[in-house]
KOLTI-989048 format. One record per residue: x, y, z of N, C-alpha, C, O, CB in turn; residue in one letter; residue number from 1. Coordinates in nm, 2 decimals. Glycine has a CB too. Layout:
residues N
R/X/Y/Z/X/Y/Z/X/Y/Z/X/Y/Z/X/Y/Z/A/NUM;
...
***
This chain:
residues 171
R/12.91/3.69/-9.38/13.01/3.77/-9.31/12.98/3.77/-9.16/12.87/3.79/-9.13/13.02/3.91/-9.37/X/1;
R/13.05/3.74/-9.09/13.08/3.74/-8.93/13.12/3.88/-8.87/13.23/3.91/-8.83/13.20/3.64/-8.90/X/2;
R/12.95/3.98/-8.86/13.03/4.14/-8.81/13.10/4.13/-8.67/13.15/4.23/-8.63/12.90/4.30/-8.78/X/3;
R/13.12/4.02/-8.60/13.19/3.99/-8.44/13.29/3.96/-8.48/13.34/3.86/-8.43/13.13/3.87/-8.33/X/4;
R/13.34/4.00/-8.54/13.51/4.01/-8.56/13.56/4.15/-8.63/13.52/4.17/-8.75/13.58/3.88/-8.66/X/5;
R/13.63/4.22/-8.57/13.61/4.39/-8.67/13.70/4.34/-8.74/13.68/4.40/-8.84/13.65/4.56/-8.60/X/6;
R/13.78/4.27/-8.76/13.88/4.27/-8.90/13.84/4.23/-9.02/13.86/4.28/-9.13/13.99/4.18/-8.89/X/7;
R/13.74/4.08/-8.99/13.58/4.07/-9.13/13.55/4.20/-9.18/13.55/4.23/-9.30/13.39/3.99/-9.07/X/8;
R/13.50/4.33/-9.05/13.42/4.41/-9.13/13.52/4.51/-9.14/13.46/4.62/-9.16/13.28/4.45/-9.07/X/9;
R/13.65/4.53/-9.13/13.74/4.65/-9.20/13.75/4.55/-9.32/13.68/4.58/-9.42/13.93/4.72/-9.11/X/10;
R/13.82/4.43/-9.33/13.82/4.38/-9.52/13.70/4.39/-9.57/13.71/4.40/-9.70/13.86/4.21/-9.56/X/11;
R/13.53/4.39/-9.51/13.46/4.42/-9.55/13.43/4.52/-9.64/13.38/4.50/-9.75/13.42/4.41/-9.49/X/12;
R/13.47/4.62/-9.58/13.44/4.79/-9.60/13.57/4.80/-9.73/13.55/4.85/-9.84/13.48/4.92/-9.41/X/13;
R/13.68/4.75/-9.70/13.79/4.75/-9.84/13.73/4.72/-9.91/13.70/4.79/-10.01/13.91/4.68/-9.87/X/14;
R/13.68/4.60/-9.86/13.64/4.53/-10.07/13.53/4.57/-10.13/13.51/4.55/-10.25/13.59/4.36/-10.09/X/15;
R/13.43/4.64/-10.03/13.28/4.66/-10.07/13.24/4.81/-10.06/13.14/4.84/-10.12/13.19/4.58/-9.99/X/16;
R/13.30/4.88/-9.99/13.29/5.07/-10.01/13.46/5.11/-10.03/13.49/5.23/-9.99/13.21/5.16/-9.83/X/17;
R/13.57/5.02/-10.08/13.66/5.06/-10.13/13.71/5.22/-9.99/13.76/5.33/-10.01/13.63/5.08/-10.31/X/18;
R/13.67/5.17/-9.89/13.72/5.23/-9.79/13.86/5.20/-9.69/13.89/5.10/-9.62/13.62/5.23/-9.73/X/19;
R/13.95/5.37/-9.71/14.08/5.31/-9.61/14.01/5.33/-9.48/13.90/5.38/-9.47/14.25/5.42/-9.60/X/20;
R/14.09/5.26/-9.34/14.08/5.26/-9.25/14.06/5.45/-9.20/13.97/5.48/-9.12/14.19/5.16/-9.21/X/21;
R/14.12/5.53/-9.25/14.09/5.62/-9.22/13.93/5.70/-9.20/13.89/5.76/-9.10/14.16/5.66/-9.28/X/22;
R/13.88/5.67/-9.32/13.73/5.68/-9.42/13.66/5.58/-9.30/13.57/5.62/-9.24/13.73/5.61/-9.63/X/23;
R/13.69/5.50/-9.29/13.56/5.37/-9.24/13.59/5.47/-9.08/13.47/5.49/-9.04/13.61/5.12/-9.24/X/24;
R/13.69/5.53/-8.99/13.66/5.56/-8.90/13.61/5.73/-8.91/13.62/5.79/-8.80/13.76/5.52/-8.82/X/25;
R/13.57/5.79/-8.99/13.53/5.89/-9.04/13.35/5.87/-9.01/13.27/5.92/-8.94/13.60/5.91/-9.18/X/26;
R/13.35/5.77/-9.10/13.19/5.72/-9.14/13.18/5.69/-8.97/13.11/5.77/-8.90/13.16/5.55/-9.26/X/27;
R/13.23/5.62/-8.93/13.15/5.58/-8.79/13.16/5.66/-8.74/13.06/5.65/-8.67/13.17/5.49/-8.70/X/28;
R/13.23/5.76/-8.71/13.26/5.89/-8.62/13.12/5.93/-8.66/13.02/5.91/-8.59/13.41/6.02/-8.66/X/29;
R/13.11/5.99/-8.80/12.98/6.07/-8.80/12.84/5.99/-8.78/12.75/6.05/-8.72/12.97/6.14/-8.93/X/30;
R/12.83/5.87/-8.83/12.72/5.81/-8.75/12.69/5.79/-8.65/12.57/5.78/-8.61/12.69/5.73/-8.78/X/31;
R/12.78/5.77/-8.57/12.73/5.75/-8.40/12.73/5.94/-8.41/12.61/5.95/-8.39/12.88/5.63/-8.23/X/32;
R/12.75/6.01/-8.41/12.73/6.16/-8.44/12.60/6.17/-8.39/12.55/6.20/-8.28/12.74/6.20/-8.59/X/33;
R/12.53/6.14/-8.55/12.39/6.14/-8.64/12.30/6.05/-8.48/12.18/6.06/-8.45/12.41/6.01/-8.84/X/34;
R/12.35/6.02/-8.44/12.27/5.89/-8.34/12.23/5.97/-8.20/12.12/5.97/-8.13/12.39/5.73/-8.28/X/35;
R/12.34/6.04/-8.18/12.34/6.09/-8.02/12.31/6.23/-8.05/12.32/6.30/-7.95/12.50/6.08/-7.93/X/36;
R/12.25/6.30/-8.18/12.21/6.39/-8.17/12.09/6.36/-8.17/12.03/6.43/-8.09/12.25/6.47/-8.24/X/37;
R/12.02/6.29/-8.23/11.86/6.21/-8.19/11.83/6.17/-8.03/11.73/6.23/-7.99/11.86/6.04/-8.28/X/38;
R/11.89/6.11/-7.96/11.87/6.08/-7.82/11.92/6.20/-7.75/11.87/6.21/-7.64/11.94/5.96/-7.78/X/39;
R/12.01/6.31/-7.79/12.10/6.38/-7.68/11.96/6.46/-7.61/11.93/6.45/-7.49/12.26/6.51/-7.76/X/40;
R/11.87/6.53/-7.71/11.79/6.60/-7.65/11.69/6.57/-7.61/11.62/6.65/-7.56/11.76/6.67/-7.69/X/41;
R/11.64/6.41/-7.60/11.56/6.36/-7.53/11.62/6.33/-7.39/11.56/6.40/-7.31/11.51/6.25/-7.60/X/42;
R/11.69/6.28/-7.36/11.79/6.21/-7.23/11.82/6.37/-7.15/11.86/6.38/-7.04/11.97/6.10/-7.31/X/43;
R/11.79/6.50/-7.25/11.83/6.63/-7.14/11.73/6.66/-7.09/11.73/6.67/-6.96/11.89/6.77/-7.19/X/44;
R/11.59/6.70/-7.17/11.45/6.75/-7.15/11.42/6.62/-7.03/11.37/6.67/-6.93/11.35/6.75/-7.32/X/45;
R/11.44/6.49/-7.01/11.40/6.38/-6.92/11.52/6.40/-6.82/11.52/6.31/-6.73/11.38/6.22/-6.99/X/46;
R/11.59/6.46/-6.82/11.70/6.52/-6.71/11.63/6.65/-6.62/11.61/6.66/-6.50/11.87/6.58/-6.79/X/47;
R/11.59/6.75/-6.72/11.50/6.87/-6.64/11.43/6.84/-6.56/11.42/6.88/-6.45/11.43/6.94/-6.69/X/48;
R/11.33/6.74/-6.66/11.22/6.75/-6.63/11.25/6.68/-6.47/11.20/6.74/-6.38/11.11/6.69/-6.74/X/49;
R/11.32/6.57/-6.42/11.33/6.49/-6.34/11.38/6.57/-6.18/11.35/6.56/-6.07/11.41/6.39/-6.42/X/50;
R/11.51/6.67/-6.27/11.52/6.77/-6.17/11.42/6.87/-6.12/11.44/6.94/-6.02/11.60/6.84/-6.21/X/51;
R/11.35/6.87/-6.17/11.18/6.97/-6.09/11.12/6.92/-6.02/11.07/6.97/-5.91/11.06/7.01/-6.17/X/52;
R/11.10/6.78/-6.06/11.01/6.73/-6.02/10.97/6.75/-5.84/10.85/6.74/-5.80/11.03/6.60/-6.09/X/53;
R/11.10/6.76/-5.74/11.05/6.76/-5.59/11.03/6.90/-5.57/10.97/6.93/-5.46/11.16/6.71/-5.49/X/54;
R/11.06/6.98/-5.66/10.99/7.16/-5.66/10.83/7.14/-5.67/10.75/7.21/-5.62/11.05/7.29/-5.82/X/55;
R/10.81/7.06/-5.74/10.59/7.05/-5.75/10.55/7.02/-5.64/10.59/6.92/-5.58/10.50/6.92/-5.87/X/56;
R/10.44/7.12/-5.60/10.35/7.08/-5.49/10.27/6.96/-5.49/10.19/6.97/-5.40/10.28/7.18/-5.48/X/57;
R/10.27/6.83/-5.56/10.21/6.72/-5.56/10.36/6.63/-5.50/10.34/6.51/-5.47/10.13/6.69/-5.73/X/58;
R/10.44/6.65/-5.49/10.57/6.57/-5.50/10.56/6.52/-5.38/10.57/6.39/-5.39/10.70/6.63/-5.52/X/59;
R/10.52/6.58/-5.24/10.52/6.49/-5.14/10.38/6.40/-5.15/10.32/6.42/-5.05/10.52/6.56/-5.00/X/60;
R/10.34/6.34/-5.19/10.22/6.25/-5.26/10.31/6.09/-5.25/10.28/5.99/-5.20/10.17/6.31/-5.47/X/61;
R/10.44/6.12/-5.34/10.50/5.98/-5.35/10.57/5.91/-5.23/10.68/5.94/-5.18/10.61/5.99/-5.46/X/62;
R/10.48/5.82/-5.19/10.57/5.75/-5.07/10.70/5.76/-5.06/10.78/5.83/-5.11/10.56/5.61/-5.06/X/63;
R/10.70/5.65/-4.96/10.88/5.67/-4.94/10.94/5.57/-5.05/11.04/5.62/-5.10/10.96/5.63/-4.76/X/64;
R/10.89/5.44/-5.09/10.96/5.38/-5.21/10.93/5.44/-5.29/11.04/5.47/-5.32/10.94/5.27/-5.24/X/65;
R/10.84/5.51/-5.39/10.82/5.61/-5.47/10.92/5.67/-5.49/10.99/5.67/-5.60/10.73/5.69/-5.44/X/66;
R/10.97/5.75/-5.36/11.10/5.88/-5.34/11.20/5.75/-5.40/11.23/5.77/-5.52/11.16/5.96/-5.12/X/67;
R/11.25/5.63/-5.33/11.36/5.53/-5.37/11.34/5.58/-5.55/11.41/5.66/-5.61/11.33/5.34/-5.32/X/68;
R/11.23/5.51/-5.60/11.23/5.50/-5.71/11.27/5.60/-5.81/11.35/5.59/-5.90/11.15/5.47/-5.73/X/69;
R/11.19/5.70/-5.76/11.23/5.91/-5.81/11.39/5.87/-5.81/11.46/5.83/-5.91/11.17/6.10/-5.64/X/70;
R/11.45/5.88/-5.69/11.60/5.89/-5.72/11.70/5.81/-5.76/11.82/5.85/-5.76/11.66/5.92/-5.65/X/71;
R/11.65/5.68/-5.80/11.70/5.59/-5.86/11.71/5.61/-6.03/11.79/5.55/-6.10/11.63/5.47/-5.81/X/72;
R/11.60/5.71/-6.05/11.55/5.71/-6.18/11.62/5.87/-6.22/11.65/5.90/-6.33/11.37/5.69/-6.19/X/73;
R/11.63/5.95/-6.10/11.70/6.12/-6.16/11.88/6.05/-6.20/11.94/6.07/-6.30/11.71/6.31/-5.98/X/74;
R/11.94/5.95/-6.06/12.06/5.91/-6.10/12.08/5.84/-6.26/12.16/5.85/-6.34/12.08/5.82/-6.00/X/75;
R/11.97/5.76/-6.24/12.00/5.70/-6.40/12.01/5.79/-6.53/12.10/5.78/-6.62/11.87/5.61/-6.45/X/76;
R/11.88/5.90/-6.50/11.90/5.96/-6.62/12.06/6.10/-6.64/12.13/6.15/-6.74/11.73/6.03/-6.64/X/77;
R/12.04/6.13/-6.47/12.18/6.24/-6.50/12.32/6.14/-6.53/12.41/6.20/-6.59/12.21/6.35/-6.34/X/78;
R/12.35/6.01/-6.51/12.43/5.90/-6.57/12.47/5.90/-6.69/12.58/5.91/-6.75/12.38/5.79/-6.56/X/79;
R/12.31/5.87/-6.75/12.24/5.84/-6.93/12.34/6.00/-6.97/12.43/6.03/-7.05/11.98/5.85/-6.96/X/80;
R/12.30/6.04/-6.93/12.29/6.23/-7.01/12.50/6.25/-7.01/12.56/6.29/-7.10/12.16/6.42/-6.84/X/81;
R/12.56/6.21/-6.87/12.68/6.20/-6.90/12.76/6.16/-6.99/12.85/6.22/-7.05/12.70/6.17/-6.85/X/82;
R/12.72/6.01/-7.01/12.73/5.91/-7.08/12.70/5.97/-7.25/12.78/5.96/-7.34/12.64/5.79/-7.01/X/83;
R/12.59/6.02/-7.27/12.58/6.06/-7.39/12.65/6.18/-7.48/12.67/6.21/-7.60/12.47/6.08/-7.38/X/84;
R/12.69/6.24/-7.36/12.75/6.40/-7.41/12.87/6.35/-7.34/12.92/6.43/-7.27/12.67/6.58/-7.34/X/85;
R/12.92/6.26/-7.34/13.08/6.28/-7.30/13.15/6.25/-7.46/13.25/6.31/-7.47/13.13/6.15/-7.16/X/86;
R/13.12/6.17/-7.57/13.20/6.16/-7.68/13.22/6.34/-7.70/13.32/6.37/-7.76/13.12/6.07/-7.82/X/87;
R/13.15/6.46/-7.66/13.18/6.55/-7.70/13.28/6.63/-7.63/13.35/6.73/-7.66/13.10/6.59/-7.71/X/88;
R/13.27/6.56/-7.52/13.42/6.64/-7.44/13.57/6.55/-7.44/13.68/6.58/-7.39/13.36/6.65/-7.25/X/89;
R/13.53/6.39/-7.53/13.62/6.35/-7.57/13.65/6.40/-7.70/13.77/6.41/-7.69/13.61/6.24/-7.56/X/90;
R/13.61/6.44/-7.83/13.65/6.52/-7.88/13.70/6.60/-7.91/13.75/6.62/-8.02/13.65/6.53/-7.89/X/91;
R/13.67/6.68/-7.79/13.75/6.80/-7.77/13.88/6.81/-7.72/13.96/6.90/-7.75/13.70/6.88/-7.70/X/92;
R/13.90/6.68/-7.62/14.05/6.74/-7.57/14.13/6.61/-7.70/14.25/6.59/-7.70/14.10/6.70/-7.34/X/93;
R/14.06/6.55/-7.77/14.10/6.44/-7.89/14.14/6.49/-7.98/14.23/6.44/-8.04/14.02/6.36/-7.95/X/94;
R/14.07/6.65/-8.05/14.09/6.70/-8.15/14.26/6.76/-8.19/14.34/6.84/-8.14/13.98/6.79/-8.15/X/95;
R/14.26/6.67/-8.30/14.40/6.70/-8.35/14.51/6.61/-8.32/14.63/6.63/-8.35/14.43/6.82/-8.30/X/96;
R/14.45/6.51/-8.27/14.58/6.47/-8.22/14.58/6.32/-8.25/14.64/6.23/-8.18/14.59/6.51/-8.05/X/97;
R/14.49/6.30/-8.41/14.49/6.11/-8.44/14.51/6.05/-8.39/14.62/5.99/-8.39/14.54/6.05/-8.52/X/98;
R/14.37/6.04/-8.28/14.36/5.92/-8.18/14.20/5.89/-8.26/14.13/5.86/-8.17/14.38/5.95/-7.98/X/99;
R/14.13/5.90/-8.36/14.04/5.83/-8.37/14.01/5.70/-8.36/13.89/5.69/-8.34/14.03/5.86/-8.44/X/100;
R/14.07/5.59/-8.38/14.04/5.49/-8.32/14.00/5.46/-8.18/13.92/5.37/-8.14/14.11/5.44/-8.35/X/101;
R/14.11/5.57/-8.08/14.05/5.50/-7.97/13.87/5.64/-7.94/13.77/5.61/-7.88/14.21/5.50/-7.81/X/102;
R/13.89/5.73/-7.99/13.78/5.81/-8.02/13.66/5.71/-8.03/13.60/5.67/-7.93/13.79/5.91/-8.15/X/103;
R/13.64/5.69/-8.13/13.52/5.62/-8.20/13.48/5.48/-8.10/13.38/5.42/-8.09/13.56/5.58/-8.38/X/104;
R/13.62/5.45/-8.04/13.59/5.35/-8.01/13.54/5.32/-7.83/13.48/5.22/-7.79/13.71/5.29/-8.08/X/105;
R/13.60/5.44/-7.73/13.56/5.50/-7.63/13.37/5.56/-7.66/13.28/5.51/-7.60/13.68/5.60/-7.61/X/106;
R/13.36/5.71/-7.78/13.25/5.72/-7.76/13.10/5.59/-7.79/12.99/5.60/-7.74/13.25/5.83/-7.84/X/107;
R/13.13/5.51/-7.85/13.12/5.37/-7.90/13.05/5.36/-7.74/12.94/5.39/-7.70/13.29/5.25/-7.95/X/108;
R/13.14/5.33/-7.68/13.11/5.22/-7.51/13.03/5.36/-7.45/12.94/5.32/-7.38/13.32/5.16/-7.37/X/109;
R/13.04/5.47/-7.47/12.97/5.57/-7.36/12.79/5.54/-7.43/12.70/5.49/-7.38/13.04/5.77/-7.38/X/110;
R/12.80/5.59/-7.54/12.67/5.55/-7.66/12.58/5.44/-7.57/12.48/5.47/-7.49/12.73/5.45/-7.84/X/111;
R/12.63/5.32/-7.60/12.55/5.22/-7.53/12.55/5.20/-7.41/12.45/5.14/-7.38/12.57/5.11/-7.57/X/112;
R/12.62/5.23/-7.29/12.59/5.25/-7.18/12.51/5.36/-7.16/12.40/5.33/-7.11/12.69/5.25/-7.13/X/113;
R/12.52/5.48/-7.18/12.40/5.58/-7.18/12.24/5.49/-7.23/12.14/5.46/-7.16/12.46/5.72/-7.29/X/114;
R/12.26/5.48/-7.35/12.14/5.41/-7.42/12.08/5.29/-7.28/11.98/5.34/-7.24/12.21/5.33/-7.59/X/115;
R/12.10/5.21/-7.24/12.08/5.13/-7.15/12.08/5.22/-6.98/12.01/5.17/-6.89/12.19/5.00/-7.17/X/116;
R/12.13/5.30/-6.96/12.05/5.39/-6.85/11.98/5.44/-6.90/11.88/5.45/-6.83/12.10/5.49/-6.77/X/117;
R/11.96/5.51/-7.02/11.79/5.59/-7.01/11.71/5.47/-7.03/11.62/5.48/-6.95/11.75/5.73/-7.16/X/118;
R/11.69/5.35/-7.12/11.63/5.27/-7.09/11.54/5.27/-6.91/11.43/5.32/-6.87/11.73/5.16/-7.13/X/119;
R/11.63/5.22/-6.86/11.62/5.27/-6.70/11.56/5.36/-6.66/11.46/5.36/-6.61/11.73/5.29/-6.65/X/120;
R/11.63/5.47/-6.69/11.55/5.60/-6.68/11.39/5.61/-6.71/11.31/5.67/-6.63/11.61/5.68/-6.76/X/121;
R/11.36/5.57/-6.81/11.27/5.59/-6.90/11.15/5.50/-6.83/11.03/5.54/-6.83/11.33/5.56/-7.05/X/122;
R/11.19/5.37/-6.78/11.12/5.24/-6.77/11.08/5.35/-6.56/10.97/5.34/-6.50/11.27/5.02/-6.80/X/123;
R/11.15/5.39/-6.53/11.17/5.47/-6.35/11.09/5.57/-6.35/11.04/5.59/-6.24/11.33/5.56/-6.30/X/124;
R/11.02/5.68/-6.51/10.96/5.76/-6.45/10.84/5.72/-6.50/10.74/5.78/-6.45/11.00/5.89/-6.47/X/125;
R/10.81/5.59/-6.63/10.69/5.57/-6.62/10.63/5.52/-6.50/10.52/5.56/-6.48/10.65/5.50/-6.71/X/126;
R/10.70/5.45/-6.42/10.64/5.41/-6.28/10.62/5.48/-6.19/10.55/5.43/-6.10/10.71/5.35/-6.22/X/127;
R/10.64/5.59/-6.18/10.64/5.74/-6.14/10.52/5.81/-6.13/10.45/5.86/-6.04/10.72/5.82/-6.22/X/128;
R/10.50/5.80/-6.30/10.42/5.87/-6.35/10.25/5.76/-6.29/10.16/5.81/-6.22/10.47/5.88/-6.52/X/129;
R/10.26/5.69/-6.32/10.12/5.60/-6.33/10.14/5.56/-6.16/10.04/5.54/-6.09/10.14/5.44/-6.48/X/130;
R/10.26/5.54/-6.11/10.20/5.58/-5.97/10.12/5.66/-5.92/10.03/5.63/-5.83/10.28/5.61/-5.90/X/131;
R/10.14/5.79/-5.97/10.09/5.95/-5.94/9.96/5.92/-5.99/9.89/5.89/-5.89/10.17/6.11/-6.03/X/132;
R/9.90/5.91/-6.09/9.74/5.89/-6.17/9.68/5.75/-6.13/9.57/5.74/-6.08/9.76/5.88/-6.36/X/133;
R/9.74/5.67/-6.14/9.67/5.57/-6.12/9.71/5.45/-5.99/9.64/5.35/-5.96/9.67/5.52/-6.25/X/134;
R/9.82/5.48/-5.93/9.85/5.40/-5.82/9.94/5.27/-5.83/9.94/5.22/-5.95/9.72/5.36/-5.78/X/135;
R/9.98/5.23/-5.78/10.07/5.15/-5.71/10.15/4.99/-5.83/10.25/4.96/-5.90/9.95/5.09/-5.56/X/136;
R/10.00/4.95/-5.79/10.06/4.82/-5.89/10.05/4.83/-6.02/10.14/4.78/-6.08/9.99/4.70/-5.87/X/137;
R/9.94/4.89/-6.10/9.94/4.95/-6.25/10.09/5.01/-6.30/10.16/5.00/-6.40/9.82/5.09/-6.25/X/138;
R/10.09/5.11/-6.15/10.24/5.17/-6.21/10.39/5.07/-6.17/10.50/5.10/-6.19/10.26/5.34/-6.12/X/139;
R/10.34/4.97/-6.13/10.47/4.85/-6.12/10.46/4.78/-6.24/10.57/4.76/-6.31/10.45/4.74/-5.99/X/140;
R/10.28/4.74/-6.29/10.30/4.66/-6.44/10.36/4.75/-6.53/10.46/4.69/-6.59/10.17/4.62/-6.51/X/141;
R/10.33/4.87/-6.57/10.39/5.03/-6.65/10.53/5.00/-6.64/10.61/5.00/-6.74/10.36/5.20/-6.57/X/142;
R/10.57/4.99/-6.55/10.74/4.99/-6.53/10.79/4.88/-6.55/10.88/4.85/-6.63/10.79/5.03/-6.39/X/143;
R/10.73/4.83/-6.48/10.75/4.61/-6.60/10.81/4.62/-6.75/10.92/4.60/-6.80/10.53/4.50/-6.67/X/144;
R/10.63/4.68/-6.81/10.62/4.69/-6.91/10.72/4.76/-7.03/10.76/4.71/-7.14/10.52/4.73/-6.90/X/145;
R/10.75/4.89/-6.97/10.82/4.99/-7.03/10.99/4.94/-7.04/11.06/4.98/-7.12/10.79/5.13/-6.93/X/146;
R/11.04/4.83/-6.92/11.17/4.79/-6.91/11.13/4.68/-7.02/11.18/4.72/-7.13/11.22/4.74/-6.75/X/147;
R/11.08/4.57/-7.02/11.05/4.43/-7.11/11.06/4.52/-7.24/11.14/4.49/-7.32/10.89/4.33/-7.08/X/148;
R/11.00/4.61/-7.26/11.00/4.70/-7.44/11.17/4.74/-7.48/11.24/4.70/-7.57/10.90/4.89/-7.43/X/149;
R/11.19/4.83/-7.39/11.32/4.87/-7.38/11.47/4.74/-7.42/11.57/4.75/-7.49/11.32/4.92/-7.21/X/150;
R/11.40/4.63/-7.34/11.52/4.53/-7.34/11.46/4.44/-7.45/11.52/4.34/-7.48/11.54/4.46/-7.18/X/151;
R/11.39/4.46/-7.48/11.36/4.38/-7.65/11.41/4.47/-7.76/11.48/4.42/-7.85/11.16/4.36/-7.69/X/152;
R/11.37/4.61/-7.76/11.41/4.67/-7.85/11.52/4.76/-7.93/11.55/4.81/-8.03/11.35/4.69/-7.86/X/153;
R/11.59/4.74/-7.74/11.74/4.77/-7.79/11.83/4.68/-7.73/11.95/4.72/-7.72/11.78/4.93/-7.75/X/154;
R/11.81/4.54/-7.67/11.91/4.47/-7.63/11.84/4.31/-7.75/11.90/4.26/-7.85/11.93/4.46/-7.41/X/155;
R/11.74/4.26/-7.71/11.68/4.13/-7.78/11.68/4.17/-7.92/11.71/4.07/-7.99/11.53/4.08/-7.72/X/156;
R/11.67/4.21/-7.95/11.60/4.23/-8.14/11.73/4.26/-8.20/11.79/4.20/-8.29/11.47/4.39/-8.18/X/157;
R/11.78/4.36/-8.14/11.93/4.37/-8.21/12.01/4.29/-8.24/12.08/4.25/-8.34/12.02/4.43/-8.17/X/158;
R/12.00/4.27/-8.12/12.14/4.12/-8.11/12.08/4.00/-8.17/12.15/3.90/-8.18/12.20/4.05/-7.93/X/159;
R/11.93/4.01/-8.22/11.92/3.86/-8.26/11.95/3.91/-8.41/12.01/3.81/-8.46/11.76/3.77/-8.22/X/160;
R/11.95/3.99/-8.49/11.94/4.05/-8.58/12.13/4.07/-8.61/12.17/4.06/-8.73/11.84/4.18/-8.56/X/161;
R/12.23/4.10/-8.53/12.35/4.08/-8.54/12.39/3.97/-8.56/12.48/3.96/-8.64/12.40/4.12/-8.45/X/162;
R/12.34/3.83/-8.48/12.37/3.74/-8.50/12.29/3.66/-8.64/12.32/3.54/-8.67/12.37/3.68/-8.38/X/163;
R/12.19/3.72/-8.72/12.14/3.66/-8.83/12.01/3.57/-8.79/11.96/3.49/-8.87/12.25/3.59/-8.89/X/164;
R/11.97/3.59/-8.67/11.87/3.52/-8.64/11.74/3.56/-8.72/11.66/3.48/-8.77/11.85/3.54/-8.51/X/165;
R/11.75/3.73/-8.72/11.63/3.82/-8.79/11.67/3.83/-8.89/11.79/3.87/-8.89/11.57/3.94/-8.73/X/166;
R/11.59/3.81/-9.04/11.61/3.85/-9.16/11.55/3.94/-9.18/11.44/3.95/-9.13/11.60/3.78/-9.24/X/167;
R/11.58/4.05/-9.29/11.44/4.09/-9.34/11.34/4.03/-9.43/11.40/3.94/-9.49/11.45/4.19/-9.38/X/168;
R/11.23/4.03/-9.47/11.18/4.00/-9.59/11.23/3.99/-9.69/11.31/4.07/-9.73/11.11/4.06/-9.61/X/169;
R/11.20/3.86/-9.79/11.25/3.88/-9.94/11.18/3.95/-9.99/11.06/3.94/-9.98/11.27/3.78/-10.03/X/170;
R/11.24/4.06/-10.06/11.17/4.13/-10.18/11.13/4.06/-10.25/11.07/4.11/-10.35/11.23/4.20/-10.24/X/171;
***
């Protein structure tokens, strides 16, 4: 089956969870749900925390590219955090009014765009961080590091695994 064509995977879902088009956008509604309630409160607590951070008395410590980086990395994550909590303010002015398709299919694009700024985010304050403790270039490899993870394990692995590259094990 070819999931890069949604019409394979709606005859999919008929023939194999005997699902109407209504039901299959139900199911996805609540799984990307189930998804962004797992990330929503990580991507807020790394939003706080990021907003304090020039209130701490160690904050003038970070050079001036440091500061670039700090605000390259609060933009990403207050972006990420938009991006994540906006299917909920699309459902609200959505509710009632059977547009789920374009629902599911808008919070869809916010999901993974958020997901790939906190990536960002995430890859901005370890550099941050290991700047502050340990200095300069450690915290450039950290921030290397932390982006190359990020982009393997939610952009390389997936997609090699969408396209059938990755199997799992035979049982």
């Amino acid at each position: 089956m070819d999931v890069d064509h949604p019409e394979d995977d709606q005859n999919w879902d008929l023939r194999q969870r005997h699902e109407t088009e209504t039901e299959r956008l139900d199911r996805n509604w609540s799984s990307l749900l189930q998804e962004l309630r797992v990330v929503q409160t990580g991507v807020q607590l790394l939003t706080g925390f990021l907003l304090t951070l020039p209130f701490q008395q160690r904050f003038d410590v970070l050079s001036h590219g440091m500061q670039g980086v700090y605000l390259g990395t609060v933009a990403t994550s207050v972006a990420s955090t938009v991006l994540l909590i906006a299917p909920v303010g699309m459902h609200r002015l959505l509710f009632r009014r059977h547009r789920l398709v374009v629902l599911v299919s808008a919070a869809h694009r916010c999901a993974y765009a958020g997901l790939l700024l906190l990536g960002f985010a995430l890859a901005g304050v370890t550099t941050i961080i290991f700047d502050a403790v340990v200095g300069r270039v450690p915290a450039l490899i950290a921030g290397a590091c932390a982006l190359v993870l990020f982009t393997l394990g939610w952009l390389v692995v997936p997609l090699m695994m969408r396209r059938g590259e990755l199997q799992p094990p035979a049982p």
